[in-house]
N, C-alpha and C positions, 0 to 999 in steps of 0.2 A: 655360523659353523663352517671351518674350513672344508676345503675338498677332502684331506686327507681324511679327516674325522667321519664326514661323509660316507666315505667310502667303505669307513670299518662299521661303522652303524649300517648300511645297506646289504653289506657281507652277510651281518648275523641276522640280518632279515630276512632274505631271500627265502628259506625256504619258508611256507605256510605250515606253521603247526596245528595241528586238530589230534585231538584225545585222539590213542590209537587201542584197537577192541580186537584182539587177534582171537584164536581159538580155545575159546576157555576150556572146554571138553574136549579129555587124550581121544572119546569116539567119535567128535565129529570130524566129517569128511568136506563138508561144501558150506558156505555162507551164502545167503539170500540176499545178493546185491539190486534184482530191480524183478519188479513183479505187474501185473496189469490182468485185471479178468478176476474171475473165482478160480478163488486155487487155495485150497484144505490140506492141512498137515492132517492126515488120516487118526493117527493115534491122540489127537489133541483135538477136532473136532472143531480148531480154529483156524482162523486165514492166514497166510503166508505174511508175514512183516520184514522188512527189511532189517538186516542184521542176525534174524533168526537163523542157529546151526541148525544142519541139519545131518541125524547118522546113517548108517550104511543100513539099516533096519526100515528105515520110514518107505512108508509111501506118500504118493501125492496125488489129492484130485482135482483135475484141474478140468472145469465146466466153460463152454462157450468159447468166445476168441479171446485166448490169452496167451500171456507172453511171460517166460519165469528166466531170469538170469541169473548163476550160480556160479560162484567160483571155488576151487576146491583149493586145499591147502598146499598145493602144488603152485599154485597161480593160474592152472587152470582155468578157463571161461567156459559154461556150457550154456545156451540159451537154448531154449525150450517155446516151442511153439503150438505141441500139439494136445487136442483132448484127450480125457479119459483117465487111467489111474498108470501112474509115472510111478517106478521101483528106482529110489535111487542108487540100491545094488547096482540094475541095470547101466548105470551112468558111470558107472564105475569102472566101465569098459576100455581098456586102451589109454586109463590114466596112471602116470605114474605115481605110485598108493605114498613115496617120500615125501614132505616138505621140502621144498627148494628155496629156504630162507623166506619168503615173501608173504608172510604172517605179518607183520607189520604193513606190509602192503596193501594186504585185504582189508586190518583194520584202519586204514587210513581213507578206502574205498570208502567203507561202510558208511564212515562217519562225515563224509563227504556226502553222499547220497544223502543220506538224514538232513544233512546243514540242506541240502539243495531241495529237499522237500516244504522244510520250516520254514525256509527263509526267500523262499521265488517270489513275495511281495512285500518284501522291506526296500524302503527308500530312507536311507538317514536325510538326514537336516543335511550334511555338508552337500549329496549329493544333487538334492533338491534347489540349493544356492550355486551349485557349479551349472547348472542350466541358463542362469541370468549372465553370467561372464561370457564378454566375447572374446574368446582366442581360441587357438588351433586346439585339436585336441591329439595328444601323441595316442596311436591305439596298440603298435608291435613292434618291435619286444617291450612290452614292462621293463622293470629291473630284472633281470636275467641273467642266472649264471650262462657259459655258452662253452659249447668245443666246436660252435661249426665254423669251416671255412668261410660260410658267403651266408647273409640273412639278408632278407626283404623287411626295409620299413615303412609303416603304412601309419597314415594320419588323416584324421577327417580339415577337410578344404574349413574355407569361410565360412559364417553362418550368414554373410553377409550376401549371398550368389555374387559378386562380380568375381570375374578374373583373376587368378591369382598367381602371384611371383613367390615362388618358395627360395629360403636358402638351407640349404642341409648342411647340418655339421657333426662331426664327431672329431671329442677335445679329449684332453687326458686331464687327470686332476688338479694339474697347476693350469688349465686352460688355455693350454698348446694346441691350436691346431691340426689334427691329425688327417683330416678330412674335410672336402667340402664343396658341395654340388648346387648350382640353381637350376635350378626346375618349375614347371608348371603343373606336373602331375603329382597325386599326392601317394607315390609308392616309389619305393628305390630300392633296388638291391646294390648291394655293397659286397666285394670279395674284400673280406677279412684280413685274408691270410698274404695279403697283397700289402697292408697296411704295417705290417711288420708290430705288431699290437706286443707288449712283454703281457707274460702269464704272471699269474695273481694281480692282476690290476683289475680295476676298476676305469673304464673309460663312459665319457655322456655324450648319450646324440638328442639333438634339440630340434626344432624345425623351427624356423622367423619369416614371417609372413613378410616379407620386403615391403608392400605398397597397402600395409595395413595400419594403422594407430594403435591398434592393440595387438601388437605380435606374443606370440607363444614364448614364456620364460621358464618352462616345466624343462625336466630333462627324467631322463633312464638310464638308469646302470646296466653297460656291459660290462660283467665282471669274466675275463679269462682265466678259465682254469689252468690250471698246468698239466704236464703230460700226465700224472702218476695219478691225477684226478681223471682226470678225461679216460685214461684206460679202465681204472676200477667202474664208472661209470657205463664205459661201452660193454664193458662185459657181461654186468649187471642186467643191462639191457637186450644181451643177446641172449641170457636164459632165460630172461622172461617172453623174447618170442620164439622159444623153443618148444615152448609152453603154449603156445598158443595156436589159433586153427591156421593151415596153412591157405585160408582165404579168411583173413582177419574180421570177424564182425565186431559190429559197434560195441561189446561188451569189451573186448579185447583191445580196440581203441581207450575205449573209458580206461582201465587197467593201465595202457602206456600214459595214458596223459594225468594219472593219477602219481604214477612213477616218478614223471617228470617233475611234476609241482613239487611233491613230497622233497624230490634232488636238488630244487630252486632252478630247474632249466626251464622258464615258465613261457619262453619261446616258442619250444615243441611241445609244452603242455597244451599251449592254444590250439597249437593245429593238429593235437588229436582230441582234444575234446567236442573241436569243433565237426573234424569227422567222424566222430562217434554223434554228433548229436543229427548229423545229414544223413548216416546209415541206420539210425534207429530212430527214423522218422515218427514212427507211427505209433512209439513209446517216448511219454512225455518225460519220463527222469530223466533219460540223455540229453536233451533241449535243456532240461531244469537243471544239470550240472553243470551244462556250458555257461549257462547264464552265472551259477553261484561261482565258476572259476572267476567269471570275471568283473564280477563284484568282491569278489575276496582280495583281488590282483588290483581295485580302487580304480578300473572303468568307470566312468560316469553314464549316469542312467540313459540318457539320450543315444549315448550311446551305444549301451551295451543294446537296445531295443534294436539299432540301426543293424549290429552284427549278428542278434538273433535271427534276425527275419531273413536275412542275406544267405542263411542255411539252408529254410527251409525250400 
């Protein structure tokens, strides 16, 4: 497969699709994106599941130390910490009662959260056989749509401990040289926009172990958006933290980096899931989202274990 074909095949990849569940009731107001403790939908006399609406009528009991996260159809995030019986009237305080398009977003949370419950102890077959291979492993960006100036790329060293001589490169699709660093550490930031990169391309960054026998022949797509992309994007992203608290918690993280994946910018997807899953420590779904981002995103199990733990 040439680069160019490559590149259109990776284009329509980027983003992750998963069934989207938006609000099927014109009276619900909030979705049940992450819950922990006893906590009773009062008029159903059953427990709180993920996905479940909820309307401006209900109440909530919510017994012992628990934790209930909710987003309204605004894109709002409320989290909930305290006992007792919760009037979701009352929550409805100081939110703006519009949809601001991001129905599709919640149902994208949702169905994310679900995946990440199901699926926090599956290991495929390929995953299980990329543990016997010795070479580098690329860990950031994945294939990546990107608008930013400057990204840091990060790769796990040798499995072998000795010393290592890295070369860094990033090529364009006829594998032109655009870039190219040796190093001994295994993290680089790179200014982008230094690189004079053209928008709608696809460019690969690789890392080759110099003083190894089995160097790394994996690569990732930068793909550059162009202006008219990148703006409809920033914008996007600026009502959704319009929407959000003006000291972001980790619900609000999840939401940004659900955005991101959903947009194929899986770059900044990483680094808010990963800080949604460091500020909702003590709530195991945010941990169990980071891990399912990046098992979705084709980490290998070794290491996705290596970037769990590095959070907490």
């Amino acid at each position: 497969m040439t680069r160019t074909i490559k590149t259109l095949a990776l284009a329509l990849t980027m983003a992750i699709v998963l069934p989207v569940l938006t609000f099927a009731q014109a009276d619900e107001v909030f979705k049940v994106i992450a819950c922990k403790g006893t906590i009773t939908l009062e008029r159903t006399k059953k427990p709180l599941n993920v996905g479940l609406g909820l309307n401006a009528t209900d109440q909530l009991r919510m017994e012992g130390p628990v934790y209930l996260g909710l987003v309204h159809k605004s894109g709002k995030a409320v989290e909930i910490r305290k006992q007792g019986i919760v009037s979701v009237k009352d929550l409805l305080s100081g939110i703006n009662p519009k949809s601001s398009g991001m129905d599709k977003l919640v149902g994208f949370v949702v169905n994310s959260v679900k995946g990440a419950e199901e699926g926090k102890n599956i290991k495929s077959a390929s995953v299980e056989m990329s543990l016997n291979v010795n070479k580098l492993r690329l860990i950031s960006p994945r294939t990546t749509k990107t608008m930013d100036d400057e990204m840091t790329f990060t790769w796990h060293g040798s499995v072998d401990g000795k010393p290592a001589n890295y070369l860094f490169t990033i090529t364009d699709a006829n594998q032109n040289v655009r870039f190219k660093k040796e190093l001994t550490e295994t993290q680089l930031a790179v200014n982008l926009k230094s690189l004079n990169l053209e928008k709608d391309r696809c460019y690969y960054w690789s890392v080759t172990q110099t003083n190894a026998q089995v160097p790394s022949i994996e690569s990732y797509c930068l793909y550059m958006l162009n202006d008219a992309e990148a703006t409809s994007l920033s914008s996007q992203v600026q009502t959704l933290r319009q929407e959000q608290n003006a000291q972001p918690t980790a619900l609000d993280k999840l939401m940004l980096g659900a955005f991101y994946e959903q947009n194929g910018l899986t770059y900044r997807a990483m680094s808010a899931y990963k800080e949604a899953a460091t500020m909702g420590a003590d709530v195991e779904i945010f941990s169990d989202s980071y891990r399912e981002f990046l098992r979705r995103t084709g980490v290998d199990y070794e290491t996705m274990k290596m970037l769990v733990k590095e959070q907490k």
